[in-house]
C-alpha distance (Angstrom), angle and dihedral (degrees) to the residues before:
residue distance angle dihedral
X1 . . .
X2 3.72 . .
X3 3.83 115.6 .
X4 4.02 124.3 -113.3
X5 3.97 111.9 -123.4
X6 3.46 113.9 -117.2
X7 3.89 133.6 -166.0
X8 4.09 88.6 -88.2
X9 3.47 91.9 65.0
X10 4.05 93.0 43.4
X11 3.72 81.2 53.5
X12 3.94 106.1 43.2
X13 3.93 81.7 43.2
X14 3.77 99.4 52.1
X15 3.97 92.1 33.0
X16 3.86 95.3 -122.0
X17 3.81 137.2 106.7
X18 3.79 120.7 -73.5
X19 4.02 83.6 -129.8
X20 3.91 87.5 59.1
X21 4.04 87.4 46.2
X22 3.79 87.4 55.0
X23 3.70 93.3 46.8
X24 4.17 92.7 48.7
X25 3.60 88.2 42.2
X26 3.68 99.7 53.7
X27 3.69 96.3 33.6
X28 3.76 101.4 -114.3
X29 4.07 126.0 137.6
X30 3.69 125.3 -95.5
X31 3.95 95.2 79.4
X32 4.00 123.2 83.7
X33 3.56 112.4 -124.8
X34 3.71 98.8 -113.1
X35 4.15 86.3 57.4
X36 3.63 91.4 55.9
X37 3.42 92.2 47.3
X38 3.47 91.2 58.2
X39 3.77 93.0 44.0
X40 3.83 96.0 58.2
X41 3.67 86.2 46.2
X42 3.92 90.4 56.9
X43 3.53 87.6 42.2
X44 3.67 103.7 56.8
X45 3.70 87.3 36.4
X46 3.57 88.8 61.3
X47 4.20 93.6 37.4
X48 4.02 91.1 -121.1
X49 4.17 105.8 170.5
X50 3.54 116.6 179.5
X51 3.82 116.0 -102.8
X52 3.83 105.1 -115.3
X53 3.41 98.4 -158.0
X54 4.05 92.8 57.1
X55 3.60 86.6 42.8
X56 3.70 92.2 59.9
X57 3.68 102.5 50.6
X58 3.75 83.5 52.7
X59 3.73 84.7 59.3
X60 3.58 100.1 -110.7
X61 4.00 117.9 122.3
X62 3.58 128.4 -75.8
X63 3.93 95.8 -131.9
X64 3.58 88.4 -131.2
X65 3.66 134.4 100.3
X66 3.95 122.1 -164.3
X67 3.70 137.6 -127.1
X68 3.98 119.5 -172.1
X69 3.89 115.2 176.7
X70 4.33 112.6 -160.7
X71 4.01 96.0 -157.1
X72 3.11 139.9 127.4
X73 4.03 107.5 -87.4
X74 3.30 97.1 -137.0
X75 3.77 93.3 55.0
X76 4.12 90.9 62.2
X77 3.54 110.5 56.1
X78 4.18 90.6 51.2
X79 4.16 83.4 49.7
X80 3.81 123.9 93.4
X81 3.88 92.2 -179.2
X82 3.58 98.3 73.5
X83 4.01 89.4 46.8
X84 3.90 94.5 59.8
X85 3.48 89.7 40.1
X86 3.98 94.7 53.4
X87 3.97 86.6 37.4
X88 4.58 82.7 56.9
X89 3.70 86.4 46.0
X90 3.83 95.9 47.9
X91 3.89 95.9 44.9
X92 3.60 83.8 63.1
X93 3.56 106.0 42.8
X94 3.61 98.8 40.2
X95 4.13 86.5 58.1
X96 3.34 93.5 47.6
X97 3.95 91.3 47.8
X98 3.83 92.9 -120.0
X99 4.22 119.3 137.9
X100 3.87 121.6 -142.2
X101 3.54 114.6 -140.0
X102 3.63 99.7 -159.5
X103 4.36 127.7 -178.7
X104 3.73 132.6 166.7
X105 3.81 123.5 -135.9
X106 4.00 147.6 -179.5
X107 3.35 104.7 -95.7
X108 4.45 143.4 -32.3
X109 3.93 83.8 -75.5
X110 4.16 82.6 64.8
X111 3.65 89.4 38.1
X112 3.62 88.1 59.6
X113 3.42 100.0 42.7
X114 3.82 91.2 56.5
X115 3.84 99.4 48.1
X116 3.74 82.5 51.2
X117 3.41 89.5 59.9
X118 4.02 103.7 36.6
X119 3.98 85.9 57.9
X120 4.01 90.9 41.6
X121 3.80 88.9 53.1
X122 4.07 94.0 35.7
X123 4.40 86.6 -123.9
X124 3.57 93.6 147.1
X125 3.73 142.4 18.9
X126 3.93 106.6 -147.2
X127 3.77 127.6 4.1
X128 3.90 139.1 -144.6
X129 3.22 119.0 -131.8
X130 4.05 124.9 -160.3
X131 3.99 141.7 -169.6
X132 3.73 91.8 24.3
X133 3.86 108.7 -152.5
X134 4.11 140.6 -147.5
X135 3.92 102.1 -89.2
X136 3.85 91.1 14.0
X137 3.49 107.1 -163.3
X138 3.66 101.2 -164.0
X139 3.88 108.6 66.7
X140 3.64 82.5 63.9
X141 4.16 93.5 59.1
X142 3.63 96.8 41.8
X143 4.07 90.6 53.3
X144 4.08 80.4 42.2
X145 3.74 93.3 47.8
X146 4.01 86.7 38.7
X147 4.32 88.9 -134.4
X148 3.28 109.7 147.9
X149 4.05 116.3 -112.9
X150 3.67 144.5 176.0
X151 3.84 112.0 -154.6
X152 4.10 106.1 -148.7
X153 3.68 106.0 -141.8
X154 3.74 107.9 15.7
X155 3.09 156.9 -50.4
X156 3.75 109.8 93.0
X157 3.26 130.0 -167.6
X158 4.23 115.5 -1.7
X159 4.12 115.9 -105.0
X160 3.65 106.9 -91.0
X161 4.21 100.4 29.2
X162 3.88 102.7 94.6
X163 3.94 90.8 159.9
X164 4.29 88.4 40.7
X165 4.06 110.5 143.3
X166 3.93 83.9 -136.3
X167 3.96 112.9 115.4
X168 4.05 118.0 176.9
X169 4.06 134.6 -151.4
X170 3.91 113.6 -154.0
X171 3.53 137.4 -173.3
X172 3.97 119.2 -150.5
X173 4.31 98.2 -113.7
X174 3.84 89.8 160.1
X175 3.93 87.7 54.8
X176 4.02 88.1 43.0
X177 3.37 94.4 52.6
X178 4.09 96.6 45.9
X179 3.69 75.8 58.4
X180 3.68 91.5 54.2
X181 3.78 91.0 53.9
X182 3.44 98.6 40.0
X183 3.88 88.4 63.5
X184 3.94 96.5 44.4
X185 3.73 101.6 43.3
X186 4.04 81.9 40.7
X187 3.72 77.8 62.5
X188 4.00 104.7 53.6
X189 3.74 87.0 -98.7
X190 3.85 111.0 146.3
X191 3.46 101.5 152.4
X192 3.98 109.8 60.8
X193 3.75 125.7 160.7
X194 4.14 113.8 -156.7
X195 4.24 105.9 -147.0
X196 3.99 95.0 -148.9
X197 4.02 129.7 -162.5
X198 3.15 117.2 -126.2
X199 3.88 122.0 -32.1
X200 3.86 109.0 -126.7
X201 3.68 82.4 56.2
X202 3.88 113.5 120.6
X203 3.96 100.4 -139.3
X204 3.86 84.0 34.2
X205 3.52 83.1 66.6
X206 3.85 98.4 36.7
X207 3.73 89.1 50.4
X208 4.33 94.5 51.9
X209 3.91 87.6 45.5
X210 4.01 89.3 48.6
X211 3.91 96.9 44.2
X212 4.24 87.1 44.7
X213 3.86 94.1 50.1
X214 4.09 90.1 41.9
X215 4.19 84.8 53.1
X216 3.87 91.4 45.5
X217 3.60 94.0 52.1
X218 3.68 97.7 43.4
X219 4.39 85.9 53.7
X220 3.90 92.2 -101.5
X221 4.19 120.7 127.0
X222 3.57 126.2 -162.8
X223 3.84 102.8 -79.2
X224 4.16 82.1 67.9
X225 3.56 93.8 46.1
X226 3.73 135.1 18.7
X227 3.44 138.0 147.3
X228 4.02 125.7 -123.9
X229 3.96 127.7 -155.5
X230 3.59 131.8 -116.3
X231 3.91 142.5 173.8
X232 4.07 84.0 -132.7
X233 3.78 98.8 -109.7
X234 3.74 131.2 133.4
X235 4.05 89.4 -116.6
X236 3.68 93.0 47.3
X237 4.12 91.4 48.7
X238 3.88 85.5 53.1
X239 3.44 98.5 44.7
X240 3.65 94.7 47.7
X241 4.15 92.8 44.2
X242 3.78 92.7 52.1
X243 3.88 82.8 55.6
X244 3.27 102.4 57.3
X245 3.97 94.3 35.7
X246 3.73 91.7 61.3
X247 3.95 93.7 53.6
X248 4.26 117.6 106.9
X249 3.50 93.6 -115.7
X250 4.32 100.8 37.8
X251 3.52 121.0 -173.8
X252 3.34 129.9 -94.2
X253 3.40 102.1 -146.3
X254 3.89 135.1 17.8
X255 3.89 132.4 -154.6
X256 3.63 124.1 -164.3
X257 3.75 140.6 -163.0
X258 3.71 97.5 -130.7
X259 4.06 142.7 22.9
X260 3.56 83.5 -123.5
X261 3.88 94.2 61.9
X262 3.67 95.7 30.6
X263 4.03 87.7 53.5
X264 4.08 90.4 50.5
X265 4.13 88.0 49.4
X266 3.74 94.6 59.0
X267 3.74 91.7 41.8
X268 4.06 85.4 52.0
X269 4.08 93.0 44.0
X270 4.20 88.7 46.4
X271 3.90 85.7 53.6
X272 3.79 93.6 47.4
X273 4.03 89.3 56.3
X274 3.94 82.7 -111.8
X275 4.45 99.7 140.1
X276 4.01 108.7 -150.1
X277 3.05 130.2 -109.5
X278 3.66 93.2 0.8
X279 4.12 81.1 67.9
X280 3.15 106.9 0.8
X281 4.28 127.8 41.3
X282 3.17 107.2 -166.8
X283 3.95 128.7 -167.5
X284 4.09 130.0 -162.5
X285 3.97 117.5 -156.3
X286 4.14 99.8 -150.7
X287 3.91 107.4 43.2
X288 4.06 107.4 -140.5
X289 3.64 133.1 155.3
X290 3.65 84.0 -85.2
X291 3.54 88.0 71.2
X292 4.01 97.5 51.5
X293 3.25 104.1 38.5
X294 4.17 94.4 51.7
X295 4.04 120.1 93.2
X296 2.56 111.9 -87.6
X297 3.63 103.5 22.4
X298 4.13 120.4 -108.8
X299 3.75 121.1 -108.6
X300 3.91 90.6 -138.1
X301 3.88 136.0 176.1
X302 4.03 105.9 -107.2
X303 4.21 111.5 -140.7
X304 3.64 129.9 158.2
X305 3.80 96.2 -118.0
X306 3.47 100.9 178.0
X307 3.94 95.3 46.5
X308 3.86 81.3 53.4
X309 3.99 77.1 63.4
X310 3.34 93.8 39.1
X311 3.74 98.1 47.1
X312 4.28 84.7 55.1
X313 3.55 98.1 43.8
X314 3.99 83.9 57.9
X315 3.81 87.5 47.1
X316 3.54 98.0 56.6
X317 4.09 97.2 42.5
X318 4.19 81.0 52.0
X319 4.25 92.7 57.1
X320 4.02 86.3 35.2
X321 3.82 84.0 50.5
X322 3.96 93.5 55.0
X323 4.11 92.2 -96.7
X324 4.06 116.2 136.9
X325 3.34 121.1 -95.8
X326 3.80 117.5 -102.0
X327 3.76 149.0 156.6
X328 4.08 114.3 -107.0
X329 3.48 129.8 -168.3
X330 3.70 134.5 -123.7
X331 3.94 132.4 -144.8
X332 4.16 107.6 -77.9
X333 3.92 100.6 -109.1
X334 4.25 108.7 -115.8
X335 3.79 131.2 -142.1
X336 3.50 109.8 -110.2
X337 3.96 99.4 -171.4
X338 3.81 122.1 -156.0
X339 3.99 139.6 161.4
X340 4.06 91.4 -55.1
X341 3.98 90.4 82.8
X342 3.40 128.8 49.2
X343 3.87 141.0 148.3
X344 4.09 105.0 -46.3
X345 3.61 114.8 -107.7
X346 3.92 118.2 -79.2
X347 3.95 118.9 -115.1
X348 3.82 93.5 22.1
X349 4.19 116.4 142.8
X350 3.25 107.8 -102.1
């Protein structure tokens, strides 16, 4: 096994001290510039890198940020959002020469539990934090724990923490959706089931409140339009579809939190002789190759996912970098309609 260069050999090589290695090397006086020049050169010749972990029990950073997702496993590999948004993380991090140390776990107990131990063991320098929830406990921890965090989708910082280290990205779902409904009830649709992701979510719940207030203002109550819950799988979209299909008084149109879902629905409506959109409109929240490449095509909403990653990978190497922390917005998703939606179907109930 090939041996790692270490700061002797940078010294022997360069014919200096190993203390004036660690000085050049670290960028602290006591070297002339010509010497640490010549150090780095040796250095790079040789293909020294620092060891992270020594350098964080000396209390310098890890150059590493974390990522811990508390889903259901299933639910990820079936998922394109989380790839884009990893790939917009990555893009970032790799440029700026930063690793993410990424794990999935149970539940925001086990999300806890491992933050607790990153900042214990000095593993990362700044974390990313994803499906924010109602009563999210872990804004509060990270401002406790003082580890620097972006939260990806709201909320920011927790109530009471002015001077908290946690930043936030959002995305406008209530604004998304109003688009949603626009489009439908544009359409003659007045009976519209929303398939949601999981309920604890906090867009799930920004998107329900959205779609409810859009019905309310346009004179139509919950038995028009409703919203049903999901863990965001393909089975769970079917299951929940066929459900609503088989009532008296079916929908006329269905929106779902993910291609994935959105895809199973139409498969489930094709199987129940139910012809889309001549039935059936049906509309996907993430737009994916899923979505073009089904027949008929999905009416989807259009976001740059992995610029959402992108945009809080940038976040977090600003607050690592000494910047404030802040809330920044992403691009408003669009409406890109295709054959999925169409007029809704004459001599329906209302």
């Amino acid at each position: 096994m090939a041996r790692r260069p270490t700061i002797k050999d940078i010294a022997r090589r360069a014919g200096v001290s190993q203390s004036a290695v660690s000085f050049a090397l670290n960028d602290r006086p006591g070297v002339s510039r010509d010497t640490r020049a010549r150090i780095r050169r040796v250095a790079e010749e040789l293909g020294w890198q620092a060891n992270s972990a020594a350098r964080a029990l000396s209390g310098e950073r890890s150059g590493a940020v974390g990522l811990v997702l508390a889903r259901p496993a299933h639910t990820l590999g079936v998922e394109s959002f989380f790839l884009q948004l990893v790939s917009g993380i990555q893009e970032v991090l790799s440029a700026a020469r930063t690793a993410l140390l990424f794990q999935v776990v149970e539940d925001v107990d086990a999300e806890c539990a491992v933050y607790r131990r990153w900042w214990a063991e000095r593993r990362v320098d700044g974390v990313l934090v994803v499906d924010p929830r109602t009563g999210d406990p872990r804004p509060a921890l990270l401002a406790e724990l003082g580890l620097p965090a972006v939260t990806i989708g709201e909320p920011g910082p927790p109530t009471g923490t002015s001077a908290s280290p946690v930043s936030a990205v959002r995305a406008d779902d209530a604004g998304a959706m109003a688009q949603v409904l626009e489009h439908l009830h544009g359409l003659g649709h007045r009976r519209i089931v929303h398939i949601a992701g999981l309920p604890g979510l906090a867009h799930t719940v920004r998107r329900m409140e959205s779609l409810r207030a859009e019905a309310e203002r346009r004179g139509l109550g919950p038995d028009h339009v409703r919203s049903v819950v999901t863990d965001y799988s393909d089975a769970e979209g079917a299951a929940a579809t066929r459900r609503v299909l088989a009532e008296p008084r079916p929908p006329t149109a269905l929106v779902y939190d993910n291609d994935v879902m959105a895809v199973a629905g139409s498969a489930v409506a094709a199987e129940l002789g139910i012809p889309v959109p001549r039935r059936l409109s049906i509309v996907a929240w993430d737009d994916s190759a899923l979505c073009r490449v089904t027949h008929p095509r999905l009416t989807a909403l259009v976001r740059d996912t992995a610029g959402f990653g992108r945009l809080a990978a940038e976040e977090l190497l600003s607050v690592l970098a000494g910047g404030p922390a802040g809330v920044r917005e992403s691009e408003r998703p669009r409406l890109e309609p295709r054959e999925s939606t169409a007029q809704a179907p004459a001599h329906t109930d209302s």
